[in-house]
N, C-alpha and C positions, 0 to 999 in steps of 0.2 A: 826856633824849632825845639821843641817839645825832645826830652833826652828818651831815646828809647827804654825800657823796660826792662832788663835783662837779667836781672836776677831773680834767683828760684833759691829757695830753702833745701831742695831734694835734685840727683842725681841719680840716673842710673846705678841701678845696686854692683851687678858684673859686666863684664866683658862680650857684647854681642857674638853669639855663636854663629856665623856664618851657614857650617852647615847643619844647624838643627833651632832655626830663629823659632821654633811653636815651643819646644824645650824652656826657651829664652824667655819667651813672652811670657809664657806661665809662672816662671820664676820672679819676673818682675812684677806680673801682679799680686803676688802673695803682699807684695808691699801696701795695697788697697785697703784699707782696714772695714768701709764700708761694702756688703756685700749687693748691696744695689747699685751703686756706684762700680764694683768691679764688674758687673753681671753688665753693667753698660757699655763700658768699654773691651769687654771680652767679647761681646757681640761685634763690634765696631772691628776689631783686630780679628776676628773668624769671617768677617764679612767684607772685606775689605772693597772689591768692587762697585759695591754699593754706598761707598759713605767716600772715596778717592779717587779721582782720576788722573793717571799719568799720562803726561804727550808720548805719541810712538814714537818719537825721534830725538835726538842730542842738537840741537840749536844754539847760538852766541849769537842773536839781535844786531847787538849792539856794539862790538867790544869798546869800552871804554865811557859807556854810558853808568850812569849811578843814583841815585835816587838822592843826593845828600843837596839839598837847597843852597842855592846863590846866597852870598852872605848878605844879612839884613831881610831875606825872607822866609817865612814860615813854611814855605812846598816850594816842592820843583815841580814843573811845566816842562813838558819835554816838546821839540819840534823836529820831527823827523826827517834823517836824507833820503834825500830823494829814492836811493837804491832800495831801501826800507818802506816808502811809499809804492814804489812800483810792484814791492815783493808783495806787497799785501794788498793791494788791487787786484796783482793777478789771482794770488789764493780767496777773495774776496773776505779778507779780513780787516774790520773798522780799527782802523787807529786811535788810541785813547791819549790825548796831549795830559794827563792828568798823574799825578804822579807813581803810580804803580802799573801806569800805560803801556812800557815797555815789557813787560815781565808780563803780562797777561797776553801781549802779541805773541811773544816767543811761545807762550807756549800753545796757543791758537796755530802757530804756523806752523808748527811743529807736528800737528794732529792732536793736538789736546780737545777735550771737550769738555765744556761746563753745562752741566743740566742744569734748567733752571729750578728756583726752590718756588715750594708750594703754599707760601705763607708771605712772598713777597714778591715784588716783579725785578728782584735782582737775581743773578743766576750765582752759581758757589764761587767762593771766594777762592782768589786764586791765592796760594800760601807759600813762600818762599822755605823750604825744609831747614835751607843754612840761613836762621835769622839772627844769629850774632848767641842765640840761648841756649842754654844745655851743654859745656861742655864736655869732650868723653872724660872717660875716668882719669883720675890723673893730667888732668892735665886744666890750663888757667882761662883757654878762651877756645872757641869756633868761630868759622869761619862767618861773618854779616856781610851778609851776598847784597844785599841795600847797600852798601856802602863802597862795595868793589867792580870797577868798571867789565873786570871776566867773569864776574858772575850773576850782578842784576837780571839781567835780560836772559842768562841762561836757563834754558827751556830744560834740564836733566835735573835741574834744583827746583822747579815748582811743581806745583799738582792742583789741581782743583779741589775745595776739600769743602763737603756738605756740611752745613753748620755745626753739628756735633760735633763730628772729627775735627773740625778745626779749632772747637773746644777743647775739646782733648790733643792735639798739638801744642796748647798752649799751658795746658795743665800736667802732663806726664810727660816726663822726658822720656823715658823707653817708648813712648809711640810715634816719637819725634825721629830717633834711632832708628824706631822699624822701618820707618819712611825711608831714610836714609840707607837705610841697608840694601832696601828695594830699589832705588837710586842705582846705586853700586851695582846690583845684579843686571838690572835692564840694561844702565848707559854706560858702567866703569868710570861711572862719578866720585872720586874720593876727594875734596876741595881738601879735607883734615888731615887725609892721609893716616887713615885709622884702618879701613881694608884690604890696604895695598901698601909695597911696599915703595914705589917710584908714581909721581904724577908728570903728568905735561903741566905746561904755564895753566893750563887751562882747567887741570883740575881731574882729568883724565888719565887712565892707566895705560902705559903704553900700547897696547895693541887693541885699544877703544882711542875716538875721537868727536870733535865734535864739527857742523859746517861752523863757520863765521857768513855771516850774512855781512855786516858793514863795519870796518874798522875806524875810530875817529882817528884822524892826522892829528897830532901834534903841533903844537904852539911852536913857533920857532922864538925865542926872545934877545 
């Protein structure tokens, strides 16, 4: 398997304001030195429903499910329980055994929508917010939801994101944040523990939660 990506040269400049993120945003883009390049993603962050879609609901899939391949192979193949099968029969949502399968169910079941794009016959990629990149200030890592059984499959950590934005996910860490922030607001998502001051196992502020659809059992050895 191919070692993820995760270093960036740049970091959010400050401290996400909670309450006045348009303040914030401005403030991080001063950092753009190109003004077409900023004019691009300043559109993207004033327009946000047009380039992001979040699920309506806080979903766990899977708990204990993960993305990280069987040793000696290059992907994971995922085959779903039964209880996971039925949930998405009756939602009438297709199962993807492929490896980012689970994390696109979640948030399909969740009420997510992927529009499709108009320059190809796949629909928006679905984007894990906590992909292991960008840590907050101060501090040496985030949270890589690929790789933790409570969070792959959570539906409050991905979004569907139009090709550009998901360009811009991958290039700007404050639009990575903003997403994040937005997370927080809708579902009381904090995995980092950066908005709040108390999480559940799950990631969650206390008086926000999430369903669990299917827990795996444990190995007894």
């Amino acid at each position: 398997m191919a070692a993820f990506n995760l270093g960036s040269p740049t970091c959010i400049k400050s401290p996400c304001d909670l309450e006045d993120m348009r303040a914030w945003v401005d403030h991080e883009l001063d950092s753009i030195t190109s003004p077409a390049t900023r004019s691009v993603v300043e559109t993207v962050c004033d327009s946000m429903a047009d380039f992001v879609q979040f699920p309506a609901r806080a979903i766990l899939l899977w708990n204990g499910c993960d993305r990280i391949p069987p040793k000696g192979s290059r992907q994971k193949y995922h085959k779903y329980p039964d209880e996971i099968r039925q949930r998405a029969k009756e939602s009438k949502v297709t199962l993807d055994s492929r490896p980012n399968g689970p994390a696109i169910a979640a948030f399909l079941l969740a009420g997510g929508r992927r529009p499709n794009r108009i320059g190809s016959s796949n629909a928006w990629s679905v984007h894990h917010l906590y992909s292991g990149k960008y840590p907050y200030l101060n501090r040496d890592s985030t949270t890589h939801a690929q790789k933790l059984g409570r969070h792959f499959s959570q539906s409050a950590g991905v979004v569907a994101a139009q090709p550009i934005a998901d360009a811009i996910c991958d290039e700007f860490p404050f639009f990575s944040w903003l997403l994040r922030a937005e997370a927080f607001r809708l579902f009381g998502y904090d995995p980092d523990g950066v908005f709040s001051g108390e999480q559940d196992d799950f990631g969650f502020v206390p008086d926000r939660s999430c369903e669990v659809i299917f827990v795996e059992k444990r190995r007894v050895i």
